[in-house]
C-alpha positions in Angstrom: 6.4 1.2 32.0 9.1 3.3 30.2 7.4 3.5 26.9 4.3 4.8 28.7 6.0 7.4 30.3 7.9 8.8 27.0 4.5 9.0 25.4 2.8 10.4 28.1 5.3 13.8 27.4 3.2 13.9 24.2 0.5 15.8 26.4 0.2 19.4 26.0 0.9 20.2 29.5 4.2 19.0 28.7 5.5 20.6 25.6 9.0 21.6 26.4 9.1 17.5 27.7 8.3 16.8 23.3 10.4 19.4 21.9 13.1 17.8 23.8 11.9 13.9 22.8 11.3 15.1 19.2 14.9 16.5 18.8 16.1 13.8 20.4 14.3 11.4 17.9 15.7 13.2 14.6 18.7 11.0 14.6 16.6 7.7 14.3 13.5 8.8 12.9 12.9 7.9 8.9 14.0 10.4 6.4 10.2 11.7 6.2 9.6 12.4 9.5 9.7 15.6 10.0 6.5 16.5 11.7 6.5 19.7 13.7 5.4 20.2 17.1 1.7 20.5 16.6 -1.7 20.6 18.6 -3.2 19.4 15.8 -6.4 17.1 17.6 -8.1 16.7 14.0 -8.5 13.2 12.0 -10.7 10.9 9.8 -11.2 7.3 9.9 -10.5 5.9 6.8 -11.9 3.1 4.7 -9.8 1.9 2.2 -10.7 -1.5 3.3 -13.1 -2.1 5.5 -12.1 -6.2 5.6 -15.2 -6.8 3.3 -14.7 -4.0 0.9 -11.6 -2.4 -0.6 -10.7 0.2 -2.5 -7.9 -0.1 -5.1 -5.0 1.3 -4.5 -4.9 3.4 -7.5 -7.8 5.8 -6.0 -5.7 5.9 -2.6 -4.0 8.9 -3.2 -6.9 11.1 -4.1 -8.4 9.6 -0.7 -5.7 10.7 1.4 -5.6 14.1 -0.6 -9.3 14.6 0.3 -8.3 13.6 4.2 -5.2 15.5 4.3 -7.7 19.0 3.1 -10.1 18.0 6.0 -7.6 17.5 8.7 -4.6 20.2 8.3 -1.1 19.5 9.0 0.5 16.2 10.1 -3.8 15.2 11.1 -4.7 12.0 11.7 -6.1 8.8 9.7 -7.0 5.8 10.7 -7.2 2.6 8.9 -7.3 -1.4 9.3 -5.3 -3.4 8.2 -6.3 -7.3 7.9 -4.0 -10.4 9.2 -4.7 -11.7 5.7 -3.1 -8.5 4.2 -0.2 -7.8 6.4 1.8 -6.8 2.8 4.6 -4.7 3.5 4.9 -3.5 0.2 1.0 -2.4 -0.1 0.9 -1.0 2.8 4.4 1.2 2.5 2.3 2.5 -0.3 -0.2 4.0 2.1 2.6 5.0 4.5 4.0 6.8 2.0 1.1 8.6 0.9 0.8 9.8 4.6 4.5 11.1 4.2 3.8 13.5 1.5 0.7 14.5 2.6 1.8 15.3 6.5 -0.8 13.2 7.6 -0.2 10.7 11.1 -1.1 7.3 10.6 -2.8 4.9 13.6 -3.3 1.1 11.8 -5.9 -0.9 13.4 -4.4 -4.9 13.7 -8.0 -6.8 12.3 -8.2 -10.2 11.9 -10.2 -11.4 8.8 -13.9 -11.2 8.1 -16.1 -14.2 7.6 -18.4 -13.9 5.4 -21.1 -16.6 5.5 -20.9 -16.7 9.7 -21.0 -12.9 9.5 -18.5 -11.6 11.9 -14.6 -11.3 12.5 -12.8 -14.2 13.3 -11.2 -15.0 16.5 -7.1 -15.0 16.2 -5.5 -18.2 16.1 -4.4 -18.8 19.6 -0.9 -21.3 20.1 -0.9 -24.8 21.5 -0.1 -23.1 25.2 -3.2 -21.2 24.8 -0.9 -17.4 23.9 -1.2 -15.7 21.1 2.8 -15.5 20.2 2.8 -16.8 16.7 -0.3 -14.4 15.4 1.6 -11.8 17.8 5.0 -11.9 15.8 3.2 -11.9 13.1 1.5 -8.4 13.5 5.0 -7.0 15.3 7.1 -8.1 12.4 4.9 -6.1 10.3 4.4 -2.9 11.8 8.1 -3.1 12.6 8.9 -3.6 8.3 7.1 -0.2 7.5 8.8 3.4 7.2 6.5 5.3 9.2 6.2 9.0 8.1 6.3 10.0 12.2 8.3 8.7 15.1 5.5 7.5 17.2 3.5 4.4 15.3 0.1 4.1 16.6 -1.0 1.0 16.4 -4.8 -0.1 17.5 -5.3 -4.0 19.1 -8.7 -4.9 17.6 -11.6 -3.6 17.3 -14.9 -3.5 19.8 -14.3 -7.1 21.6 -17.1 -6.6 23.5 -19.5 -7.2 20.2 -20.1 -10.9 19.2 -19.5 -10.2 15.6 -16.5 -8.8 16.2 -14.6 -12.1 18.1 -16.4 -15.1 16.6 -19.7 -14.6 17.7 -18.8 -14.9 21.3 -17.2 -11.7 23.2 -14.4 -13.4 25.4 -12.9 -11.0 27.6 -10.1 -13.3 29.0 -9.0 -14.2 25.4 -9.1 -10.7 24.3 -7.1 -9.5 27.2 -4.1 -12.5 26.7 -4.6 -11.3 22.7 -3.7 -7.7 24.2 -1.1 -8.5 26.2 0.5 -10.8 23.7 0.8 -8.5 20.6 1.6 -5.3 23.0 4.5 -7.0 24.2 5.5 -8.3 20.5 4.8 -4.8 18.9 6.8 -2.9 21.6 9.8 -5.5 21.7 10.0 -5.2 17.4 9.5 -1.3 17.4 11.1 1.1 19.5 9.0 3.6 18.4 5.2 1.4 18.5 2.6 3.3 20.3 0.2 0.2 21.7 -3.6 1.7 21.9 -6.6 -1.2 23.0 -9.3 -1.7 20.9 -12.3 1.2 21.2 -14.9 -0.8 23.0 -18.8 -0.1 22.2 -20.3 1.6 25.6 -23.6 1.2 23.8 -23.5 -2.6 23.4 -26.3 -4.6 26.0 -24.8 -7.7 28.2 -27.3 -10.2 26.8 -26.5 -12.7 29.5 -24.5 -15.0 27.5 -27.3 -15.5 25.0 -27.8 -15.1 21.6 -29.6 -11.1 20.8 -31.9 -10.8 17.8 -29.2 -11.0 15.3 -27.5 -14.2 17.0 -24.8 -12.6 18.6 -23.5 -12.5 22.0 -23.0 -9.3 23.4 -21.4 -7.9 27.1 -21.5 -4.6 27.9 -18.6 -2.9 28.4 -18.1 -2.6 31.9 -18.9 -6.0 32.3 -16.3 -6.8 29.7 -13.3 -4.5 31.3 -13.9 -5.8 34.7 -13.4 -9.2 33.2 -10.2 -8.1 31.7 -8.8 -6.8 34.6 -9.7 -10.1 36.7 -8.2 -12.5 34.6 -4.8 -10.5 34.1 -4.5 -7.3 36.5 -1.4 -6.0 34.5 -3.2 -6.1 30.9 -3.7 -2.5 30.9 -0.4 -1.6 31.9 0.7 -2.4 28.3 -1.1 0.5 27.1 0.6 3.7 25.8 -2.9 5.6 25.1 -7.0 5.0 25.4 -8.8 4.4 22.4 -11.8 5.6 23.0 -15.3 5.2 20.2 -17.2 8.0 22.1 -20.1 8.4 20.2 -22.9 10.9 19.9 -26.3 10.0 21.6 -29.3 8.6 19.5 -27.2 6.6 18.9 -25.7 8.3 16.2 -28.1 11.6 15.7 -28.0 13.5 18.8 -26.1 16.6 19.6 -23.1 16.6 21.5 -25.3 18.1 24.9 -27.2 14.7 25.1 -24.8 12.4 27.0 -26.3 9.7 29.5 -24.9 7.2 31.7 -26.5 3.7 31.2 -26.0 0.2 31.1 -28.3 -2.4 29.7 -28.4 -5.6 31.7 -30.6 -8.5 29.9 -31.4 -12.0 30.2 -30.8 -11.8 33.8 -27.2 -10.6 33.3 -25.8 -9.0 36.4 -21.8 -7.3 36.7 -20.9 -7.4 40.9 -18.2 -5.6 40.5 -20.1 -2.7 39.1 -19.1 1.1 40.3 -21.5 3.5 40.1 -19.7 6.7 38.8 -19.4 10.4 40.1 -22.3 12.2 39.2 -21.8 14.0 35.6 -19.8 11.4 34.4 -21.3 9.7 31.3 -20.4 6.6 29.1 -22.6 7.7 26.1 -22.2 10.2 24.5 -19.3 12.4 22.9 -16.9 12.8 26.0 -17.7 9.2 26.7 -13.6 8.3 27.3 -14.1 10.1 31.0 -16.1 7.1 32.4 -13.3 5.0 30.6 -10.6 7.0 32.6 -13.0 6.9 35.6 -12.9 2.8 35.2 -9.3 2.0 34.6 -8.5 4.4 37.6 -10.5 1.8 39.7 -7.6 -0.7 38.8 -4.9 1.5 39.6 -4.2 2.6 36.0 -2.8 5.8 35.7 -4.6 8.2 33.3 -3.5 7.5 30.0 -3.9 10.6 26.6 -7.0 9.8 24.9 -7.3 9.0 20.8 -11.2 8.8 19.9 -10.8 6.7 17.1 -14.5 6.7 16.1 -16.6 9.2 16.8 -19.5 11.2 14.7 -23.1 10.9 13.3 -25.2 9.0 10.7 -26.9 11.9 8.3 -29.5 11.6 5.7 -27.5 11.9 3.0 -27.5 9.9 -0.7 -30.8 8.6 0.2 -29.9 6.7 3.6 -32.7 6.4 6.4 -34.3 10.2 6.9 -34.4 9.3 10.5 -30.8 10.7 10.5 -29.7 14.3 10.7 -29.5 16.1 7.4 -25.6 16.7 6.8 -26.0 20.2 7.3 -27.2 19.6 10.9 -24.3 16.9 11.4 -22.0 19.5 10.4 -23.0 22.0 13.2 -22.7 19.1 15.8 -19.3 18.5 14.7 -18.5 22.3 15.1 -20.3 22.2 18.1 -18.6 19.5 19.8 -14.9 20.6 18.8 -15.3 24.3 19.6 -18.2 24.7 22.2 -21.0 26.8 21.4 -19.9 30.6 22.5 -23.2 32.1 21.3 -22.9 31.1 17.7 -25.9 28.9 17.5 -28.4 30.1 19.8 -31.1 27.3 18.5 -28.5 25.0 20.7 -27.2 24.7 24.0 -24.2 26.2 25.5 -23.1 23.3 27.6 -23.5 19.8 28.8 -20.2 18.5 27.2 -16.7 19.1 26.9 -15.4 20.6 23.9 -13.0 17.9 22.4 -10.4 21.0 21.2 -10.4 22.1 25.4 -10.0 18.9 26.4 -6.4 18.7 27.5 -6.8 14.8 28.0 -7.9 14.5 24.1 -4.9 13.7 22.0 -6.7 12.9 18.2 -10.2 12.9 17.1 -10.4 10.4 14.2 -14.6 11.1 12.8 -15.9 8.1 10.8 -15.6 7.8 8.1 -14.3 9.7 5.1 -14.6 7.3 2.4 -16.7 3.5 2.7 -17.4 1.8 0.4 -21.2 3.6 0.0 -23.6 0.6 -0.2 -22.9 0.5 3.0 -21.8 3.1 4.6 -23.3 6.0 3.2 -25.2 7.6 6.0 -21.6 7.9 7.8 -19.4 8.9 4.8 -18.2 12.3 4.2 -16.8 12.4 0.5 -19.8 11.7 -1.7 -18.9 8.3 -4.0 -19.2 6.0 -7.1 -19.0 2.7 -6.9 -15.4 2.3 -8.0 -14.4 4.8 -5.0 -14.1 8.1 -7.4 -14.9 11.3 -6.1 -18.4 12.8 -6.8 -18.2 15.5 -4.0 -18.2 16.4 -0.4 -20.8 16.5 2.6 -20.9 19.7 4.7 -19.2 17.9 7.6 -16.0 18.1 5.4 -17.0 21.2 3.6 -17.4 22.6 7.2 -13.8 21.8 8.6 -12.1 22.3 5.8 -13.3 26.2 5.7 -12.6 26.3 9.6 -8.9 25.1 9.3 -6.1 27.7 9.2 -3.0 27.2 7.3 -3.5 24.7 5.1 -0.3 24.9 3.0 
């Protein structure tokens, strides 16, 4: 598809191919876009609203002042935005922000959290069974906001594969029409919408189409792609990049040289149209995404750049569960896991992964999160906060990369 191929110049292996697109694109591109050509991989997941808490907006800016220091120039954020909220006006706010701070936005398109049944609600589907109306919906508003770049990454969902995250039920054939329906919408609206999937949960059991201990359904997430693939071959054709939640090992606590290939297949569950993978190639763990490159190149999908939208570590920090790593530990991990070792630490190893900075197929590197709300996420935050979203101070994950970043004016 054309608007694959334009993005894939974005690659480093093709720089001259961007410096020409990005000239190109000053003509059309808002008045703030002037982002430079940059191998900038570094961003933070942000959680402004989480679609059960929210921050208000008067704190936003000191947020995005704390991300911008902790991911350099024209870095990454990520944040979702709920169907429910699809304000133009709010949201430009946050767009803004991004402008002034040289910081990338990627939106992730929620739908809305229920809060008695626990779990994210399935998008209203049309009479005919599509999702055009919800799609339009989504593709109207992406298309109403002044970006601060030219490419606007926008994220389909969120972890389909969980049962608390579609309804209670993971339904891979829905998802995929969902996909498909609001790619096409967003790219027909937006000349410049960059359509990533959903980061899927490589960690998540098939339970066999029962209910696991806390009620849900869950489906693994081969199982679930192989699904998605059946019921509409050309779904991941619509895709200009692979979002990617490759987590550390544990889960959550282990450094970035304990990765593992594994599936857990309960209830009797079985996948027939499992591949076993080459040998070294893992889908848990931090480079995670090359067993998702190794799977969609089984459908014929040609290798697509890589965002990891989540990534990083629970610590033991503002009295969460001592089980996790202290923050000072998380901090080497994520110097570890950007950089390689190269004989700085030698209490750790010196391989078993891929450094995400020498990884040529890596794009962005989003860690979650900078700022939840911290009842209740705590153990993953990296700004230290009250309860009204006010700064109180940083963990040495942030402390870490903001003293490892170069140029920061």
């Amino acid at each position: 598809m054309e608007h694959r191929r334009s993005f894939v110049a974005l690659s480093v292996q093709f720089l001259a191919v961007v410096l020409c697109f990005l000239v190109a694109s000053c003509t059309t591109a808002p008045d703030t876009a002037v982002m430079p050509v940059s191998s900038n991989k570094l961003g933070v997941h942000l959680l402004l609203d989480d679609g059960r808490n929210a921050w208000p907006v008067d704190v936003w800016p000191i947020h995005l002042e704390y991300a911008r220091q902790v991911v350099g120039d024209w870095g990454y954020v990520t944040q979702l935005v709920r169907l429910d909220d699809l304000d133009t006006a709010r949201w430009q706010v946050f767009m803004d922000l991004c402008a002034e701070r040289h910081l990338t936005p990627i939106l992730r398109l929620a739908t809305t959290y229920d809060q008695e049944a626990d779990w994210w609600t399935v998008p209203p589907r049309d009479g005919d069974g599509s999702y055009y109306t919800v799609a339009a919906r989504y593709a109207e508003f992406v298309a109403a906001l002044r970006w601060p770049t030219p490419d606007h990454y926008v994220i389909i969902g969120n972890e389909p594969n969980h049962g608390n995250e579609w309804g209670g039920r993971p339904d891979a054939d829905a998802y995929a029409r969902f996909l498909i329906d609001v790619a096409d919408a967003l790219h027909a609206a937006d000349a410049g919408a960059r359509v990533l999937n959903a980061g899927f949960d490589p960690y998540t059991p098939n339970t066999g189409g029962r209910p696991f201990i806390d009620g849900m359904v869950y489906v693994d997430e081969e199982t679930f792609l192989d699904r998605m693939h059946a019921a509409y071959p050309d779904v991941f054709d619509r895709l200009d990049a692979w979002a990617s939640h490759s987590y550390a090992m544990g889960p959550f606590k282990e450094g970035p040289w304990v990765q593992a290939y594994h599936v857990d297949l309960i209830n009797g569950a079985v996948n027939p149209d499992h591949v076993e993978p080459p040998s070294g190639v893992n889908n848990r763990g931090v480079n995670g995404y090359e067993w998702e490159l190794f799977k969609l190149s089984a459908y014929g999908v040609e290798p697509l750049p890589v965002f990891i939208t989540e990534t990083g570590w629970r610590h033991a920090g503002a009295g969460s569960e001592e089980s996790y790593p202290a923050p000072e530990i998380v901090a080497k991990y994520v110097d570890l896991t950007l950089h390689g070792n190269n004989g700085r630490y030698s209490e750790y190893p010196e391989e078993g992964w891929t450094p995400w900075l020498d990884d040529l197929r890596v794009v962005a590197v989003t860690f979650f999160a900078l700022d939840g709300s911290p009842a209740e996420w705590r153990h993953t935050n990296w700004l230290v906060l009250d309860v009204n979203g006010n700064v109180l101070g940083t963990y040495a994950p942030f402390d870490l990369l903001v003293a490892g970043i170069p140029s920061r004016e």
